[in-house]
C-alpha positions in Angstrom: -31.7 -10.8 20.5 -28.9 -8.5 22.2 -29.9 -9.9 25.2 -29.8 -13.5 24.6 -25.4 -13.6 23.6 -23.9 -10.5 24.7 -20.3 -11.6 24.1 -21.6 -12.8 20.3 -22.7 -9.2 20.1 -19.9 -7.5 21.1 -17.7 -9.6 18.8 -19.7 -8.6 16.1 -19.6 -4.7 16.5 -16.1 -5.1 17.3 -15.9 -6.4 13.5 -17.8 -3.9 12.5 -15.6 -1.5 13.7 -12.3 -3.3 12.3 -13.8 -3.6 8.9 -15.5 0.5 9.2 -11.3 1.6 10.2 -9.6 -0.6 7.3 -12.2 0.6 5.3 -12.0 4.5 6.1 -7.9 4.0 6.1 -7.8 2.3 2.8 -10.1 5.5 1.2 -7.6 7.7 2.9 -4.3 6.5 1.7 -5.1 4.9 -1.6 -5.8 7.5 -4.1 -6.9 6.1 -7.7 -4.6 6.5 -10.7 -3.5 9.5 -11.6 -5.3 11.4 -14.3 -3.4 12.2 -17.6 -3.3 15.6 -18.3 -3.5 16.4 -22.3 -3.6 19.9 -22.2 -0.1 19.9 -21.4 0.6 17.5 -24.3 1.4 18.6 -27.6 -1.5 18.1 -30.2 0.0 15.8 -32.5 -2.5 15.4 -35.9 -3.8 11.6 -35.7 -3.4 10.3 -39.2 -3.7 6.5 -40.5 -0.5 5.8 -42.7 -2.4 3.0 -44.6 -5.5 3.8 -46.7 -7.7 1.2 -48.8 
């Protein structure tokens, strides 16, 4: 109950809001890896040089 530990509460939503802003900055500046782009690459024939 809120009323019961107001302090305990407010400690809490200030976590919440710590973890929320690390989380949002963390989205925001870490992109993922980029993603290769094999249009651009040449098409080189794949080809096994052993055979059975």
């Amino acid at each position: 109950m809120p009323q019961m530990a107001p302090l305990y509460w407010l400690m809490l939503f200030f976590f919440f809001l710590l973890v929320l802003t690390l989380f949002i900055m963390m989205n925001y500046f870490i992109k993922p890896f980029e993603k290769k782009d094999y249009t651009m690459k040449k098409s080189i024939p794949t080809f096994k040089i052993w055979s059975l």
